[in-house]
N, C-alpha and C positions, 0 to 999 in steps of 0.2 A: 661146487657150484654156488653161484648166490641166486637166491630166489629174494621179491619184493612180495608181502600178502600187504592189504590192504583191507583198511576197515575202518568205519567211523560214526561217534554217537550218542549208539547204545550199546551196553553189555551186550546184546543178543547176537550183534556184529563181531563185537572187538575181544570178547573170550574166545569164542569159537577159532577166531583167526589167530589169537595167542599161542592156542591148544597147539592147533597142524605149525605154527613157526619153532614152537620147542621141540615137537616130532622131527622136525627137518633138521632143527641146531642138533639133535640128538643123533642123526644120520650122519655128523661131521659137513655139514652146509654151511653155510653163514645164509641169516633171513636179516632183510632189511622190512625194515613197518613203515607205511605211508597209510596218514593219518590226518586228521582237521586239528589234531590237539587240544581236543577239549579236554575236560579236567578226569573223565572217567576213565580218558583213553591215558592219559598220562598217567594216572595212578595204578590203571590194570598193568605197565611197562615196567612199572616198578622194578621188578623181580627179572625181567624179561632180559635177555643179552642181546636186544637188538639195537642195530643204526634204525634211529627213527629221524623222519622227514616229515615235513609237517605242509598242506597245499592248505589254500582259502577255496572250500566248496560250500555253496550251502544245497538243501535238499529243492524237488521239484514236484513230486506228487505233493498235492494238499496245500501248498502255497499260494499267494495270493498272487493278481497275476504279475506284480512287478518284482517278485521274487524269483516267480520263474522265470522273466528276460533275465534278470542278473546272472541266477543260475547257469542260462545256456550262454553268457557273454563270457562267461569264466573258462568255458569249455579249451579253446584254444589256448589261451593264454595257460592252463595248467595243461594240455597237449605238451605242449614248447619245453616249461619245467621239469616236466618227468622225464621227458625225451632231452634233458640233458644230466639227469640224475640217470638212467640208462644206461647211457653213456661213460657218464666219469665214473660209476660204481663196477662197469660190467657184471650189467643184472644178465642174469640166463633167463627167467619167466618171473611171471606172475600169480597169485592166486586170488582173485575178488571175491571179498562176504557181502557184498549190496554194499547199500546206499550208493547216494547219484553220485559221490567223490568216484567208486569205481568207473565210473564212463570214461571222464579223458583220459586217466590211468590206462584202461585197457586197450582205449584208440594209441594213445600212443605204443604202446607195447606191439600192436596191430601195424602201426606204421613203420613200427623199425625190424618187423617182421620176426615178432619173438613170442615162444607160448603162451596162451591168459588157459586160465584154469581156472571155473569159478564155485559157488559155493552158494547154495541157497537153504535159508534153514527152515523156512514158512511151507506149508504145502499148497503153497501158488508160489510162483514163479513174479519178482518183485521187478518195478520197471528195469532198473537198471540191470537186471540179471538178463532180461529178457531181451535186452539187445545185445549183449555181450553175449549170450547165448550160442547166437549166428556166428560166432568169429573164436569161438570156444575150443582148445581141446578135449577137454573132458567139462561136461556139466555135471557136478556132484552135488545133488538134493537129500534133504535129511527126512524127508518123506515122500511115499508115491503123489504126482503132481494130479492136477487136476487137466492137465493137457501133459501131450508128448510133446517132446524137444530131443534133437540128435543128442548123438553121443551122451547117452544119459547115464551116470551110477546110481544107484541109492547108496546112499552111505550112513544113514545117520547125521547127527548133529555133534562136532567134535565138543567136548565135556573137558570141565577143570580136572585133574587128576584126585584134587579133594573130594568129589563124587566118585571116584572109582571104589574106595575103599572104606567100609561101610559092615554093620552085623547086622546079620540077616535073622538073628535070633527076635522070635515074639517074644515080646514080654507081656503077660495078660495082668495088666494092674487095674482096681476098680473101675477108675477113670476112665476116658477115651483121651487121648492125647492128639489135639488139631493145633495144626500150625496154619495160620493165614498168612497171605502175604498177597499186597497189590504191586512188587517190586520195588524200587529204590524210591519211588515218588510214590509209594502210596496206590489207591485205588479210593474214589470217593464211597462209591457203591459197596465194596467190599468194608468199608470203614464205619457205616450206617447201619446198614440192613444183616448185615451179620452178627450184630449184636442182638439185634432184635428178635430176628430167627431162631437163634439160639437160646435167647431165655429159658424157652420151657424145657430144655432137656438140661439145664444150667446143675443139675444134682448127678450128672452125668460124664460131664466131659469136662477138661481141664484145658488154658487154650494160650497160646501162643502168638501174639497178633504184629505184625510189621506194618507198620501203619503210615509210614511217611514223613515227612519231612513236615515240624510244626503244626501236628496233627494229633499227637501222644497226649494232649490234654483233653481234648473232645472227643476221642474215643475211649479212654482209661473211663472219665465219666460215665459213657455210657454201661462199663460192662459194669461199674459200681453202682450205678441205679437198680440195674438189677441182679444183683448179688450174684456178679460170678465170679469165678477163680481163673483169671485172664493176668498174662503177664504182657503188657504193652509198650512195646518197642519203637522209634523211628525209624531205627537200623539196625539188622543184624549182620554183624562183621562176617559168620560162618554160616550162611544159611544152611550148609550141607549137614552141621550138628543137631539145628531145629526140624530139618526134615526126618536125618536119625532118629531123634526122638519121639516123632511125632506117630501116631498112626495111620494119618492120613495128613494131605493138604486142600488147603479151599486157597483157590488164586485164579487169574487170568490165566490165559491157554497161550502166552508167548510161549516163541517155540522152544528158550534154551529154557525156560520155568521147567516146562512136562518133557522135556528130555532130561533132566539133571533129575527131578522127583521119580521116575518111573527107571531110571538107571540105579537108581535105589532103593529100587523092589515095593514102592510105595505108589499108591490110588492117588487121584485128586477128584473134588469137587469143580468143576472148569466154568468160570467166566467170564465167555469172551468177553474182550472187550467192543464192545459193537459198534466203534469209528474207525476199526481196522483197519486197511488200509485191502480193498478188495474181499472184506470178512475175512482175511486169511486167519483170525487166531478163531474163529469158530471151526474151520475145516480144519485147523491143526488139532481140535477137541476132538474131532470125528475121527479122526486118525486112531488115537487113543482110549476114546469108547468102543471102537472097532477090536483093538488090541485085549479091552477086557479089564483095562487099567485106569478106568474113571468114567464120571457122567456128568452132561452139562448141563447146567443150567443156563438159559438167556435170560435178561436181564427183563427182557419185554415180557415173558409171561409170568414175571410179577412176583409179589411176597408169598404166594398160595405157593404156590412151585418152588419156589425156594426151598418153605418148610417143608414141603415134600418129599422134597429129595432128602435133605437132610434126617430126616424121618425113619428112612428107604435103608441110607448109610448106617444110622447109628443101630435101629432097631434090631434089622437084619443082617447087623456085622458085615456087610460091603466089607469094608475097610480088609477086614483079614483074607476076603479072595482074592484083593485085589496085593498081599502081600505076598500070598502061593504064584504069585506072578514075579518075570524080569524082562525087564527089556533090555537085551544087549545091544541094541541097534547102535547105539552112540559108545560103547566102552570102549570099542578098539577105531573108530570112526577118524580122530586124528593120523593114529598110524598108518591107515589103510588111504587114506589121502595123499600122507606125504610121501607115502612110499610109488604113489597110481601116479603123483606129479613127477619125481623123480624117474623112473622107469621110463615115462613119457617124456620129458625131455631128453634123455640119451638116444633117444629112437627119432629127434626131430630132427 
């Protein structure tokens, strides 16, 4: 069978869908990738054995308003393209990770009367998941939603296999061992105020900081001001090793961040990002506080809260309950997709 996934962006889209298209090539499938081809999505393909297609979509929530006419003028006109890449490929289904490129993908798919299968990794349900929903065979969520929708799985968030394999051994060294991270781009808040915070415990803890793009001098600054033991990064190639090492993480609450950290027996510090799109990375926190495997801090109630928490973590060793923990929910999450997509199309 040939299956189409689709995804485009951000990491949080385009790993996940990488994940379930190597699970299906690994079933003996062939997976085609439709994509916007930006440069992150081209680089995660790298490695990847797929036919990649590339549409012109741009996004629609949070745009201004003549970004969104454009957006919905593109709709047909990429309708037409896929539904003729359908065609010449003989695609069998589809699988959608979000973003609004999934819409006329899945209309057409809808039109030529063939499976969409989609994927949400947030715990809300993202615009574009939310109308492809209605026309779904399986809606597969990587946490319980904040509303019901038919045919619903939980599955988890499908995981790089780099996160699969991992020692689960404590190592009790002086130190506390924090790895930060605001993701690829950084985090302003995370890049500031965490330095600050942490001074006073600076005879304590030893830190790892991914700070962003163009960013590594004005943070590096800050943790030499005040004499800490901070190793500061733009980018780390392997975050999976810095997690390994780490004790704990302090970062936003995107969803593949605290699925990937918590699939490897590791807490975090969570904050949201608070322009989210619906607050969904604050309810993906809750998620995870619930599970016993971190605590959040928002951003609004301030530097007091902050050190607080951090306080809460270091003082009273958090960090090591939240190690006697694992979340399997994402380890077998790609398998268990491609194999629920497969199954269901032999049956369609």
């Amino acid at each position: 069978m040939k299956i189409l996934v689709s995804a485009a962006k951000t990491g949080g889209h385009i790993f996940p869908a990488i994940a379930v298209g190597n699970e299906i090539t690994r079933l003996g499938h062939e997976v085609i990738f439709m994509g916007t081809g930006e440069p992150i999505e081209v680089d995660a393909l790298k490695t990847a054995k797929f036919k990649h297609f590339v549409v012109t979509m741009e996004g629609f929530r949070g745009k201004n308003f003549f970004n969104k006419i454009k957006s919905l003028l593109l709709i047909p006109k990429n309708i037409f393209s896929t539904t003729r890449i359908i065609r010449k490929e003989n695609i069998d289904a589809m699988v959608g990770f979000g973003g609004f490129i999934t819409v006329p993908i899945g209309l057409a798919f809808f039109l030529n009367r063939k499976p969409i299968f989609i994927h949400e990794q947030n715990s809300i349900l993202g615009s574009a998941n939310k109308l492809l929903s209605k026309i779904a065979t399986i809606n597969f969520t990587a946490f319980p939603l904040n509303t019901s929708i038919d045919n619903n799985i939980i599955c988890g968030n499908p995981i790089r296999d780099s996160f699969k394999s991992f020692s689960k051994e404590v190592v009790n060294d002086e130190l506390i061992k924090i790895y930060i991270t605001g993701g690829s781009q950084g985090a302003e808040y995370l890049n500031t105020e965490l330095p600050k915070s942490l001074k006073k415990f600076k005879h304590q803890v030893i830190i790892k900081h991914q700070c962003g793009k163009d960013k590594k001098d004005l943070v590096n600054d800050l943790y030499k001001r005040f004499n800490m033991n901070a190793e500061v990064m733009e980018f780390y190639n392997s975050p999976e090793s810095q997690i390994e090492w780490s004790d704990f993480v302090i970062s936003r609450s995107g969803a593949l961040t605290i699925s990937e950290v918590t699939s490897m027996s590791k807490g975090l510090l969570m904050i949201p990002l608070p322009s989210s799109i619906d607050n969904h990375q604050f309810y993906n926190a809750k998620h995870i506080e619930k599970i016993n495997m971190g605590l959040i801090h928002e951003q609004k109630d301030g530097f007091e809260d902050l050190s607080t928490k951090l306080e809460e973590i270091l003082h009273q060793k958090t960090y090591n309950k939240w190690k006697n923990n694992l979340n399997t929910d994402h380890l077998l999450s790609a398998a268990n997709i491609a194999n629920q997509v497969l199954k269901n199309i032999d049956t369609t």
